[in-house]
Phi, psi and omega in degrees: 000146186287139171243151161238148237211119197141101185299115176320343189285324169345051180001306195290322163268345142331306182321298211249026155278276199297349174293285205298330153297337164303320182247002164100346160346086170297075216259188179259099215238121184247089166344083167237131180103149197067219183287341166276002157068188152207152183284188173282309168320307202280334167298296176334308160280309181261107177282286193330010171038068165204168197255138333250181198240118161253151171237142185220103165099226183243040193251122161223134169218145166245185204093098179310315185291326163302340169284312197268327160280335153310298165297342168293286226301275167287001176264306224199063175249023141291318183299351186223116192267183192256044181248103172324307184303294158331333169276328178292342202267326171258327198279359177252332169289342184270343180265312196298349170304306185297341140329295167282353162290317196296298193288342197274294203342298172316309191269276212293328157325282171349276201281343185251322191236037179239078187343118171002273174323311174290341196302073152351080210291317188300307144001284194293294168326291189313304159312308193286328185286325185311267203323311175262028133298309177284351176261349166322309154326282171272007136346281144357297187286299201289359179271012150225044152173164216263346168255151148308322199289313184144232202280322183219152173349126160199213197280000215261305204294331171341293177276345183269300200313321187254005165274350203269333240230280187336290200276060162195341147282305189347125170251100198227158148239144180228168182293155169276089146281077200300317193282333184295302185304333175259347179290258242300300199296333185298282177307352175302320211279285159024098194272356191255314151328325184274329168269334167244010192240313201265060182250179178305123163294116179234000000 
């Protein structure tokens, strides 16, 4: 059985919780990492002391995104396709994800793990104009089609899907990106996105 090694508040372990739920993977899950620290063992596997780590077999591998082509490749490679192009064509959404992590950050610090009294509103201004620029792009992208991934749901959708939940909690501003609001919404319908994404932010 798939273990995944990783606290669920994880942007990162989310991904690869809701990946395996999505294709029916039956894995194991261990609070790691935050307030649950890590041991020495669990270093052992990840010297990089981040989240998360899966073991499948005599397989330990980190790196979220790499988790999640791995688990298509082998689980589920209806979710990736096999036309070299068609895969690049979803695989550039998945590396531009760390971009936009990048640009969110600052707002989700702020507003989820920052006391009131403390918050820095120009900060917070600054991220949110950032996030929705960068979520303008894909706006963009999804207004001639409905996945990232292409015509149907797939591993593609993943890493932007659970940063889109972060940036539509937020109470931040944002632009009306109508098509960007129905891909997100599409994805709401999802019982495995309902179960491992759309929980409280902390």
């Amino acid at each position: 059985m798939l273990t995944i090694w990783g606290r669920l508040n994880s942007h990162n372990v989310k991904k690869v919780a809701w990946f395996a739920d999505e294709i029916g993977l039956p894995y194991i899950r261990h609070d790691v990492g935050g307030k649950f620290g890590m041991d020495d063992a669990y270093l052992a596997k990840n010297p990089n002391a981040l989240i998360p780590t899966i073991e499948d077999g005599d397989l330990i591998l980190w790196e979220s995104n790499a988790i999640l082509r791995y688990l298509a490749a082998r689980y589920a490679p209806q979710m990736w396709p096999a036309d070299p192009a068609g895969r690049a064509q979803g695989d550039k959404w998945m590396d531009w994800q760390f971009a936009f992590a990048d640009a969110q950050r600052d707002a989700f610090l702020q507003l989820v793990r920052t006391a009131p009294d403390q918050r820095n509103a120009q900060v917070i201004a600054q991220s949110a104009e950032a996030s929705g620029k960068a979520m303008l792009i894909l706006d963009r992208a999804l207004a001639k089609q409905p996945w990232l991934s292409g015509v149907d749901f797939g591993v593609a959708d993943v890493p932007m899907g659970v940063y889109a939940h972060t940036y539509f909690t937020l109470d931040m501003a944002r632009p009306d990106l109508p098509h960007l609001r129905g891909w997100y919404d599409r994805l709401c319908g999802r019982p495995g996105y309902a179960k491992s994404v759309m929980i409280p932010l902390t």
